[in-house]
Each structure stands twice: as C-alpha cells, then as structure tokens.
C-alpha positions as CSV (number, residue, x, y, z in Angstrom):
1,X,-4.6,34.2,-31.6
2,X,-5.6,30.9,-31.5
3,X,-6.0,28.7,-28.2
4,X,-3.8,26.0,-29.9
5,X,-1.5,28.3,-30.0
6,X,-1.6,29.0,-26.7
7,X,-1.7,25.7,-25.4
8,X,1.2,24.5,-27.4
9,X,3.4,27.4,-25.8
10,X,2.1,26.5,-22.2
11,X,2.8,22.7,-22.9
12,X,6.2,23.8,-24.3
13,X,7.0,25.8,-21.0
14,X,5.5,23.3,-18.9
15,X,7.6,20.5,-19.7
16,X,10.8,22.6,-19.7
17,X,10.3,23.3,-16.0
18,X,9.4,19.6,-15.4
19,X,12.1,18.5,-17.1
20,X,14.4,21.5,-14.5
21,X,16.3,22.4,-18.0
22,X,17.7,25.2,-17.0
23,X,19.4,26.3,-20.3
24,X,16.5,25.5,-22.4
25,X,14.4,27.5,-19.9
26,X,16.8,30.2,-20.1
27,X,16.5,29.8,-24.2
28,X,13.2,30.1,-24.5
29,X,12.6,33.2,-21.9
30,X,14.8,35.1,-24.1
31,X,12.7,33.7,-27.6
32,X,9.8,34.6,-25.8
33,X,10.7,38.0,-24.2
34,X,11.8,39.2,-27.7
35,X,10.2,37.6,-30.6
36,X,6.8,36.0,-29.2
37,X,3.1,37.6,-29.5
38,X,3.1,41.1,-27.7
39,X,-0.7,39.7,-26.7
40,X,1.5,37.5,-23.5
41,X,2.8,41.7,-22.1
42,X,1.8,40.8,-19.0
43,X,3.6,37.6,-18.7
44,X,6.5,38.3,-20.5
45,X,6.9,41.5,-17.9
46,X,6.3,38.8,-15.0
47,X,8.9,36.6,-16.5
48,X,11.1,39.6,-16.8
49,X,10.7,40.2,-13.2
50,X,11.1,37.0,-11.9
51,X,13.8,35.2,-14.3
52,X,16.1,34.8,-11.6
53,X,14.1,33.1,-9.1
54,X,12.4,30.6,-12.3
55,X,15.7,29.9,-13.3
56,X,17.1,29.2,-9.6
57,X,13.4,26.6,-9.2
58,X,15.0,24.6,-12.0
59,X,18.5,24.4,-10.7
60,X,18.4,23.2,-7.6
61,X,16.7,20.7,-6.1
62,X,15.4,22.4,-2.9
63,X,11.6,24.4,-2.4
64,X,10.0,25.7,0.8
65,X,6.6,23.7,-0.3
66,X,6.8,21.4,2.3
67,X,7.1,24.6,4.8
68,X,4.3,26.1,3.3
69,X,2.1,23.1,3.4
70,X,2.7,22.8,7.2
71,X,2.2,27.0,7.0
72,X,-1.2,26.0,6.0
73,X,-2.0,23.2,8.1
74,X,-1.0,25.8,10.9
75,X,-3.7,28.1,9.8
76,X,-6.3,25.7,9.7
77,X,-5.7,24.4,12.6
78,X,-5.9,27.7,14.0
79,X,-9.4,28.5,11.6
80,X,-10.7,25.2,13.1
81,X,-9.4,25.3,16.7
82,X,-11.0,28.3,17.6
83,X,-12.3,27.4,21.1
84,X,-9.0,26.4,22.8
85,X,-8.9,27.4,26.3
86,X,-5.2,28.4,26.0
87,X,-2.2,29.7,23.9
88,X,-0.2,26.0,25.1
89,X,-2.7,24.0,24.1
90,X,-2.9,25.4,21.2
91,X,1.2,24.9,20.8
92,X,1.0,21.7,21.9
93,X,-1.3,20.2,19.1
94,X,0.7,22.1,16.6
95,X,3.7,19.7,18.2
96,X,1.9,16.8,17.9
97,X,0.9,17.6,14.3
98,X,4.5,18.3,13.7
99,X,5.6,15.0,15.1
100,X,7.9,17.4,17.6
101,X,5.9,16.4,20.8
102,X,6.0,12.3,22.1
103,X,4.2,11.6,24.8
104,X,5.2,10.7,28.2
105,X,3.4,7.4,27.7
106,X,5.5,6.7,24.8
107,X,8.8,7.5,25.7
108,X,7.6,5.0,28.8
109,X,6.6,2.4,26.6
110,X,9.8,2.7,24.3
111,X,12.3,2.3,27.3
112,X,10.6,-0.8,28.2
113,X,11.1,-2.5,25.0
114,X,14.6,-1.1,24.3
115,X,15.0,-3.1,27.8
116,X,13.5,-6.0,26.6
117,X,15.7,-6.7,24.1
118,X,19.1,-6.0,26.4
C-alpha cells in the first residue's frame, strides 16, 4: 500500500469532517467499513465503534473543548501550584483564572464610575 494512498484517504476524511457533512461522512464510513483495504482493521473497528458519536461531532455545533481546555489549565495549575498553603487559595486562583472571582477593589471601583455617570 502506497503512502499516497493513504494520504489521499486521510485528506478525503479530513475535509468531510471540516466541512461537518454529515451524509457524506456517513457515505463514506459505510464505503470504507465494507469495500476499503482490510490493512485500516483497526480503524475501520474504531470507526465501527464510534460511528455514532463521529456522526453526532458533525451535526451539531456544540463540543466540550473549551471544558477540557480549562480541565487542563486546572491541572497545571495544580502541577505548578504545588506549594499553596491552603485548599482556598488554591480555589480562589482557579476563580480568578475562570473570571468567576472580582475583586473587592473592583466591584469598588465600578460603583464609583457607574455613579459618575448618574
């Protein structure tokens, strides 16, 4: 098997799920799971498992990678921050690198120019 081959079939799947075609997805899972190369078993048994779920990605519009991005972030933060003196502090960063958590100062600040311009 050649690696043009390969490639070609990769681009070809690639821009299918860029593209969120859902139907041509669907088309070419079933070309693929019956007539391709036996030499892509492993895939075509992954794709087999996980048709639903690849088809859903393409459909709709919604994916938890911003959730796992600030999962990770999390996790580093905890990696890096291992000296904190305290489970709140800990918390309390993970607010502010949420955007959750506003200062005191800052709520202060913003009720005096919300009066300012009464």
């Amino acid at each position: 098997m050649s690696l043009q081959l390969v490639m070609r079939e990769y681009r070809r799947l690639e821009k299918l799920l860029r593209l969120k075609a859902s139907e041509e997805l669907e088309k070419y899972m079933i070309w693929i799971l019956e007539d391709y190369l036996k030499v892509y078993l492993k895939a075509i048994n992954t794709m087999k498992k996980h048709k639903e779920y690849m088809l859903n990605a393409v459909k709709y519009k919604y994916s938890n990678g911003p959730l796992e991005g600030f999962n990770n972030k999390i996790k580093l933060l905890k990696k890096v921050s291992y000296g904190y003196s305290s489970f709140s502090n800990f918390r309390l960063r993970i607010l502010i690198m949420s955007r959750l958590f506003v200062s005191e100062y800052k709520n202060n600040i913003k009720l005096k120019e919300n009066k300012k311009k009464i």
